[in-house]
C-alpha positions in Angstrom: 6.1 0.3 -1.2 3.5 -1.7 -2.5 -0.2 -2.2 -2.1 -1.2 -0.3 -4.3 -4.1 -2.0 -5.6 -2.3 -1.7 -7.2 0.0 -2.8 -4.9 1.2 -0.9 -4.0 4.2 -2.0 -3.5 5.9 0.4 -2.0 5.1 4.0 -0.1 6.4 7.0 2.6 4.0 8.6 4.7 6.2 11.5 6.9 4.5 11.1 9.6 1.4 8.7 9.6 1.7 8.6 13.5 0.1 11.8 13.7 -2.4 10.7 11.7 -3.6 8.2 13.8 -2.6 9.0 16.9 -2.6 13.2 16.8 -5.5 13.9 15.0 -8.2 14.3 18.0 -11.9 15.3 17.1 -11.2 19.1 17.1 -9.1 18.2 14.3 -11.2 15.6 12.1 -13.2 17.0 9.0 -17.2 17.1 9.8 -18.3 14.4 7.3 -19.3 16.2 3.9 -23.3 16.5 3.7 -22.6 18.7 0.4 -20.1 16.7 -1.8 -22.7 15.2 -3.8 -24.7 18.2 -4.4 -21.4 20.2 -5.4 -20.6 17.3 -7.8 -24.1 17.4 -9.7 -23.6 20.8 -10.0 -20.8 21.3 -11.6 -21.5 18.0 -13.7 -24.2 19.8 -15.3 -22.1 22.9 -15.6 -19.1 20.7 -17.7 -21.9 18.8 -19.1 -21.2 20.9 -22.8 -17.8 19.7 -23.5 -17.8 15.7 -24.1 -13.8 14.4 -23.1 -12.4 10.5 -22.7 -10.7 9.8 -20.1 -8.3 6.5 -19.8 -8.3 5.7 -16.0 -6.7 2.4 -14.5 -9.0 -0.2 -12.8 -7.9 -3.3 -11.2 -5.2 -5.8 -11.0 -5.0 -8.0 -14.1 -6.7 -11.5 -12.8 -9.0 -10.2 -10.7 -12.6 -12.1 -11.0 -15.5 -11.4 -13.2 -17.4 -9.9 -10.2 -14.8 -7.1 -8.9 -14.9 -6.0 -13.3 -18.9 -6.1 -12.8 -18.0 -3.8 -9.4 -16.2 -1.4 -11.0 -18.2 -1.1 -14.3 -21.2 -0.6 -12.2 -19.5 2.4 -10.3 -18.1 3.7 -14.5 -22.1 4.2 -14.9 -22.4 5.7 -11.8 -20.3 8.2 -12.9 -20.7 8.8 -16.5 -24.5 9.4 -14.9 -23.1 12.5 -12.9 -21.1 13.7 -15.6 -22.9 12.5 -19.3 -20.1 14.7 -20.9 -17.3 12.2 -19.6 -16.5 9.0 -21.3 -14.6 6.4 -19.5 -12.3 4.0 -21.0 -10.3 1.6 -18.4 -7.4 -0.6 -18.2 -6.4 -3.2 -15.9 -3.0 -2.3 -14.3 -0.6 -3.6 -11.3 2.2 -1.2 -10.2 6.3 -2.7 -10.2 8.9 -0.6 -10.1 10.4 -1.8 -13.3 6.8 -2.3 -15.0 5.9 1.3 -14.1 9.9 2.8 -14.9 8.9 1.2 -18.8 5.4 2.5 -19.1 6.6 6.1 -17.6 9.3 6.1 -20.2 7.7 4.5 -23.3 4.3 7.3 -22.5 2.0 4.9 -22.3 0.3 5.6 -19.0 -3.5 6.7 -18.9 -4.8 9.8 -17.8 -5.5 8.5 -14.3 -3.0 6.1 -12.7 -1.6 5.1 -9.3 1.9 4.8 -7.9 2.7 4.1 -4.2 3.7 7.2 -1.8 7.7 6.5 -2.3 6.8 7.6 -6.4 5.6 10.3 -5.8 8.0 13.4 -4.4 10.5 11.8 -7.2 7.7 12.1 -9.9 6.9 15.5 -9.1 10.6 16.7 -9.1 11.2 15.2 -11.9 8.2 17.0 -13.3 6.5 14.2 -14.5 3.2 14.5 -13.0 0.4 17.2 -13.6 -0.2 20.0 -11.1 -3.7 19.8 -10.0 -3.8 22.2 -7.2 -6.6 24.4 -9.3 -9.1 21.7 -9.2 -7.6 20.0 -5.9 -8.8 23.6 -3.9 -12.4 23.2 -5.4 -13.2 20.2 -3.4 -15.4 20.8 -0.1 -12.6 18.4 1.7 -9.8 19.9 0.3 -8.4 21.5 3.5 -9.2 18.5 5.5 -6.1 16.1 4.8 -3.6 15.4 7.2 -0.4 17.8 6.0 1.9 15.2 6.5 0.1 12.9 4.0 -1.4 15.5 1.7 2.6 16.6 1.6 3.6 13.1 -0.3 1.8 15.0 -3.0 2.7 18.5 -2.2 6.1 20.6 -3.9 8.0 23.2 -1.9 5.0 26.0 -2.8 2.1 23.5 -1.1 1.2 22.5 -5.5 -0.3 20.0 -5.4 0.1 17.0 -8.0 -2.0 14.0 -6.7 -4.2 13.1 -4.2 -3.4 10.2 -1.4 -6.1 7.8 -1.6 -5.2 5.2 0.5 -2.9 4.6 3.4 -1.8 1.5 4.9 0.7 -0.4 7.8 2.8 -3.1 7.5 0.5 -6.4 8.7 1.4 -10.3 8.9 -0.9 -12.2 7.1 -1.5 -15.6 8.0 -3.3 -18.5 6.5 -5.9 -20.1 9.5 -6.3 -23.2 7.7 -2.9 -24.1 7.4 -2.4 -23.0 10.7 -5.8 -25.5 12.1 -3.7 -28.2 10.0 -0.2 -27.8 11.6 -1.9 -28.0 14.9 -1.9 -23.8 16.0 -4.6 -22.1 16.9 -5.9 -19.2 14.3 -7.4 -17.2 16.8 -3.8 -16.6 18.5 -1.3 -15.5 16.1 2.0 -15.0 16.7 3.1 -11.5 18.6 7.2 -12.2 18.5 9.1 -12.8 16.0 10.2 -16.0 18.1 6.7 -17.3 17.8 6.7 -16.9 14.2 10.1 -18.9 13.7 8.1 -21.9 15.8 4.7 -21.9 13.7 6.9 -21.5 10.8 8.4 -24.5 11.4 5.1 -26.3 12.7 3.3 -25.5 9.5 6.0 -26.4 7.1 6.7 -29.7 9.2 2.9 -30.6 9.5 1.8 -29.4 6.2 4.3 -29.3 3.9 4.0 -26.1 2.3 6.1 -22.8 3.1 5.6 -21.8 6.7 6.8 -18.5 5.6 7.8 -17.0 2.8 9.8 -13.5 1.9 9.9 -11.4 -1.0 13.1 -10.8 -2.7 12.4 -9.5 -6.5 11.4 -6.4 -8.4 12.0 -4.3 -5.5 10.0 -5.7 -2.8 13.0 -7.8 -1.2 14.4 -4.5 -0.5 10.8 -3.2 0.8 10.2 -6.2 2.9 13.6 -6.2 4.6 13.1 -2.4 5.7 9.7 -3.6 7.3 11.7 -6.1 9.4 14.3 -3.7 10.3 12.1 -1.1 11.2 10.5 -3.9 13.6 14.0 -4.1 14.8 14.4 -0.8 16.1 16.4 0.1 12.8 16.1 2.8 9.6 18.0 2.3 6.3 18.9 6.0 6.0 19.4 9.0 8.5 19.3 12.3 7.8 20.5 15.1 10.3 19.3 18.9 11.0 20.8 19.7 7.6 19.1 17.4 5.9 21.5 15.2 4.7 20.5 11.6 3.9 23.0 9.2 5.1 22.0 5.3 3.9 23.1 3.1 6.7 21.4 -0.7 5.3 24.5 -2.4 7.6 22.4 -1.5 10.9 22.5 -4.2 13.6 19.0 -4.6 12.4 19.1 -5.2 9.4 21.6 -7.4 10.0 19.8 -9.3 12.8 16.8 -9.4 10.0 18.9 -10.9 7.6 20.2 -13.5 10.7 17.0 -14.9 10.6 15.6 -15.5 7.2 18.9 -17.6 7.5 17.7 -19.4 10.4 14.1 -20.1 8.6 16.0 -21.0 5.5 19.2 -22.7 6.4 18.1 -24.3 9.7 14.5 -24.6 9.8 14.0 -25.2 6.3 10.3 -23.2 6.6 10.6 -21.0 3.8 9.9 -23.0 1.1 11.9 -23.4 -2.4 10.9 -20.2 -4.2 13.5 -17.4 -3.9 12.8 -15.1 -5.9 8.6 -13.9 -4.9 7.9 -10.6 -5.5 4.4 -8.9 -4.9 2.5 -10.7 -7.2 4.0 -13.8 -6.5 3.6 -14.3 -3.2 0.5 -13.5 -3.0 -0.7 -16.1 -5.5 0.7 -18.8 -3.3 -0.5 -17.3 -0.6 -4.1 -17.1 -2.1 -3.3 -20.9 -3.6 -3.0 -21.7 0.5 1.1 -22.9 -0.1 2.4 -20.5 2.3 1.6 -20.0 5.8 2.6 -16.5 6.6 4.5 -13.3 5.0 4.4 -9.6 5.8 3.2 -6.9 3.5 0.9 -4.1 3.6 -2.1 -4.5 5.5 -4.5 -3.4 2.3 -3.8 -6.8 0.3 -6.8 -8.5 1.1 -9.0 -7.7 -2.1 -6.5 -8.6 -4.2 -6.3 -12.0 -2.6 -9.7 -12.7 -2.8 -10.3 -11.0 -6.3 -7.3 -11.9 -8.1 -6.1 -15.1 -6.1 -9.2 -16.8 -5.2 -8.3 -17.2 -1.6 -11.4 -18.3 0.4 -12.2 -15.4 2.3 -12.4 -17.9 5.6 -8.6 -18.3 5.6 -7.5 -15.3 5.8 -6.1 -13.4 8.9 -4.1 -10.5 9.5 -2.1 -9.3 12.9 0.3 -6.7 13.5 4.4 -7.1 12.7 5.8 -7.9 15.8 7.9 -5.2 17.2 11.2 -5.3 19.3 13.8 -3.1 20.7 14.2 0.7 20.9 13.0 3.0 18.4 10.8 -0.6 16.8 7.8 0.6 14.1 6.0 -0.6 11.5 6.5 0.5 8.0 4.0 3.0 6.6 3.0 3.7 2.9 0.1 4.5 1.2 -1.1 5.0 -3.0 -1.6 8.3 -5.4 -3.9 8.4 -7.2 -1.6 10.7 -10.4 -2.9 12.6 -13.3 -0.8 12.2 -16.7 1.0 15.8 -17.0 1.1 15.0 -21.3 -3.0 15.1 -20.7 -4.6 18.0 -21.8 -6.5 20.9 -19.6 -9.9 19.1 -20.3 -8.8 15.5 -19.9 -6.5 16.7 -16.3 -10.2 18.5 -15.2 -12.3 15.2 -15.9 -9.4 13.1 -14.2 -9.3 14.9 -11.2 -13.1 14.6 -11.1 -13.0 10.8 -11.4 -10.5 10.7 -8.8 -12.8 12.7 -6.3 -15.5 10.1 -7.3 -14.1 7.0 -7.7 -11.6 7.0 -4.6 -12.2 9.6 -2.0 -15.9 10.9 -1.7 -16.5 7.2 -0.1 -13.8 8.2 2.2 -15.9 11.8 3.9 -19.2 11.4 2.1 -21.9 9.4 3.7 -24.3 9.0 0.5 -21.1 8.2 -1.4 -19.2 5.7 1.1 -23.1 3.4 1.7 -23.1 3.6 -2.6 -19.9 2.7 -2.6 -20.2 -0.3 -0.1 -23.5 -1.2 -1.2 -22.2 -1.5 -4.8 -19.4 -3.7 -3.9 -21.4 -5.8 -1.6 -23.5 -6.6 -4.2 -21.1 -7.9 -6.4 -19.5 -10.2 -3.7 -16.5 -7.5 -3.7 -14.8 -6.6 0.1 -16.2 -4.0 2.7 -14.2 -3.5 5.7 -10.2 -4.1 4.5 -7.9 -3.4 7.2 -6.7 0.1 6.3 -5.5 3.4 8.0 -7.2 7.1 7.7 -6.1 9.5 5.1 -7.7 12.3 7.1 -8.5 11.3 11.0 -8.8 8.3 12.9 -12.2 9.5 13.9 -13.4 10.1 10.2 -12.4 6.5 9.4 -14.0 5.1 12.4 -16.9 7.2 11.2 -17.0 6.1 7.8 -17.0 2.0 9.1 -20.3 3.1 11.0 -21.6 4.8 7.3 -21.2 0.7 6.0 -21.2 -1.1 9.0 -24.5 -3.0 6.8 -22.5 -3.7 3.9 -19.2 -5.1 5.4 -18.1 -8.4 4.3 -14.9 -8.8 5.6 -14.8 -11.2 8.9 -13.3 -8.9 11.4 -12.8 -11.2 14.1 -10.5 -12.2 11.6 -8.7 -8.9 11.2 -9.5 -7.7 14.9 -5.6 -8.7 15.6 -4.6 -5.7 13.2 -7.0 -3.5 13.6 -7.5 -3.4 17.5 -3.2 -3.1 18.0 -2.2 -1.0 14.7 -2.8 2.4 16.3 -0.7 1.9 18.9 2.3 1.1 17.2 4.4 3.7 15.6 4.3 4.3 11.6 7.9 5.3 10.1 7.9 6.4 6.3 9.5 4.6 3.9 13.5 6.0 3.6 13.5 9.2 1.6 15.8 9.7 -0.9 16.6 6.7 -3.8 14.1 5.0 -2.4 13.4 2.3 -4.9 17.1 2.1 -5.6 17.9 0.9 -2.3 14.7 -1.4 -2.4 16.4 -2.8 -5.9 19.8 -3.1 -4.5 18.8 -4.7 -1.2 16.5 -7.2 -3.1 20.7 -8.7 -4.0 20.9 -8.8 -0.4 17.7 -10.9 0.3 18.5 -13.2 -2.8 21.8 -14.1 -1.6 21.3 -15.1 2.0 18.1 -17.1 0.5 20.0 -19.0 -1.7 24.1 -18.9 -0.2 23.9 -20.7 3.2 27.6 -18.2 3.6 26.5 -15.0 1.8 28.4 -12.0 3.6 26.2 -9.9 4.4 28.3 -7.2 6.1 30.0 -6.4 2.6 26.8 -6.9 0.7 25.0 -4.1 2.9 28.2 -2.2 2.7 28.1 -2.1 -1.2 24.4 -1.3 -0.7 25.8 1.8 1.5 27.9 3.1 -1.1 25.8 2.7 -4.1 23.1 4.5 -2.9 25.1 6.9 -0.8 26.2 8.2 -4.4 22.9 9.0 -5.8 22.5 10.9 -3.4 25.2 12.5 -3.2 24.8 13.3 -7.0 21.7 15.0 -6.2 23.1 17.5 -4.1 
């Protein structure tokens, strides 16, 4: 869903497996020695036509620094391109946030929404085909099809380009968990282990020892992470591709057992019900909760927006158990407004390949990149997964491996495990429906020690089981 940075809050990838695990070096893109060159060319041959360009930037609340980051890479830019102005706005994607701005028109030119957006977007036509200027860049054959098809319409269109991908992670605070007595450097690997150091820290400390989201769709998002850890999937769909929802899975259910155990037993999760992305993450960054899952890309907004110190922070895998067990996968778009015109969609797309992905399969570009957040205190080294290869993205940490920041002994827990656990997309169809409606289900067994949940997931079935249905 989320982490987009935006959050994101919320994302699909089909098959991010194959991304990390199928791409082998035959496969991965050479890293680009002419991207740069290409740009400064055709900069000076646009350089005639002066456009503005509205583009999003970062999360409102982030710190004076991460602004001084991003303004510095603006100038960057508007260097390569003096015919391009660039105005920006501060932004953070929620579902009903984003719903509003999409309907009231009030977007900018350059925005981003999280994978599970975007095949809705684009059948709804409500985001600007950009394959013309997509096939100009020298990468643009290099993405992996199954992400570059989150953006893609049945005639391989293409109306957005994936900037970012990421896993579901556990993030952990290592002071509280120094203070309740647990050792930082071994985090929890069942979900067991996390009931017990739940406990520990909220005994021993007093704050949350683990907290859940439950609003503006990330209750819903959340809970499919721990069911997919569970060996479950919210929907099916068979060799006709029709989309079944199936939220009353034993796993689900066994999820939904155990937030009641933390809650009604342990008392570990704390008194606030109702977190969503931002939320959490602002007590997380405060140091009042000990551990939550989301997606493994949240770090800069905790340190930029929540002032977390950086030395607290840690991040391991989900735990996994059972059959069929996987992390959630999702990733962000980076969209171009289809009410823009020609000019503006041309200058947009070329922000895009500057700002977001040349640091991804350009040298030159990912050192500026790092070098430029570095400078401004800003984080190098997030725990992330590739949008093209594995091997490109291990590459591209050897282009910066100066300029990281980020304490990866800290991180090594994610990082050295994450490939060899299986990524599931998001569920397909409705998908931020079924994230709303099962946000109800979260709420309730939070705060109704005898919520039903077999007939709430079974409402949730048929709900969502008639949108789709409506679509067919």
């Amino acid at each position: 869903m989320k982490s987009l940075n935006k959050v994101v809050t919320v994302g699909a990838v089909a098959a991010l497996a194959v991304t990390m695990t199928a791409c082998s070096s035959d496969d991965s893109p050479e890293p680009s020695t002419s991207a740069t060159d290409a740009t400064t060319s055709s900069a000076t041959a646009d350089a005639m036509e002066p456009v503005t360009i509205k583009v999003v930037s970062l999360i409102p609340g982030s710190d004076q620094a991460a602004f001084d980051a991003f303004d510095a890479q603006v100038a960057q830019f508007e260097g390569l391109y003096p015919n391009i102005t660039v105005e920006s706005e501060e932004y953070e994607w929620t579902g009903p946030t984003f719903a509003a701005q999409l309907a009231g028109g009030t977007l900018p030119d350059v925005y981003t929404i999280p994978f599970t957006d975007g095949l809705t977007l684009l059948a709804n036509g409500q985001l600007a085909n950009i394959t013309s200027q997509v096939s100009e860049l020298p990468y643009a054959n290099d993405f992996n099809p199954n992400v570059l098809a989150q953006v893609q319409d049945a005639n391989g269109d293409v109306f957005g380009l994936p900037t970012a991908a990421y896993g579901s992670a556990l993030h952990y605070n290592r002071a509280l968990f120094t203070e309740a007595g647990l050792d930082p450097d071994q985090p929890p690997t069942t979900w067991d282990e996390v009931r017990e150091d739940a406990k520990a820290i909220s005994d021993k400390t007093g704050n949350t020892g683990f907290a859940q989201m439950a609003a503006s769709n990330t209750g819903g998002w959340q809970l499919t992470v721990a069911t997919y850890a569970r060996g479950g999937r919210m929907q099916t769909e068979d060799a006709d591709g029709k989309i079944a929802v199936t939220a009353d899975n034993d796993a689900t259910k066994a999820a939904l057992d155990y937030f009641h155990q933390l809650r009604w037993e342990d008392d570990s999760m704390g008194s606030d019900f109702l977190l969503d992305w931002g939320t959490i993450n602002q007590a997380f960054g405060a140091g009042q909760v000990g551990m939550y899952t989301s997606g493994s890309d949240i770090y800069t907004n905790l340190i930029q927006a929540q002032g977390m110190n950086p030395d607290d922070y840690g991040a391991t895998v989900i735990p996994l158990e059972g059959d069929d067990s996987g992390t959630l996968g999702g990733g962000t778009i980076a969209a171009v407004n289809v009410k823009a015109s020609p000019e503006v969609q041309n200058a947009a797309v070329k922000w895009i390949d500057f700002y977001y992905m040349q640091k991804l399969v350009d040298q030159d570009a990912a050192v500026l990149d790092a070098k430029t957040l570095s400078e401004s205190d800003q984080a190098v080294g997030v725990p992330a997964l590739p949008i093209f290869s594995k091997e490109l993205f291990d590459q591209s940490r050897e282009w910066v491996a100066d300029y990281i920041n980020v304490d990866q002994d800290h991180v090594s827990y994610f990082n050295d495990a994450i490939f060899d656990q299986a990524v599931v997309p998001e569920p397909k169809a409705h998908t931020q429906e079924l994230y709303a409606a099962l946000d109800t289900v979260v709420q309730s067994v939070l705060t109704d020690e005898n919520a039903d949940t077999d007939a709430l997931l079974k409402d949730v079935n048929v709900q969502i089981q008639a949108l789709i249905d409506a679509d067919a």
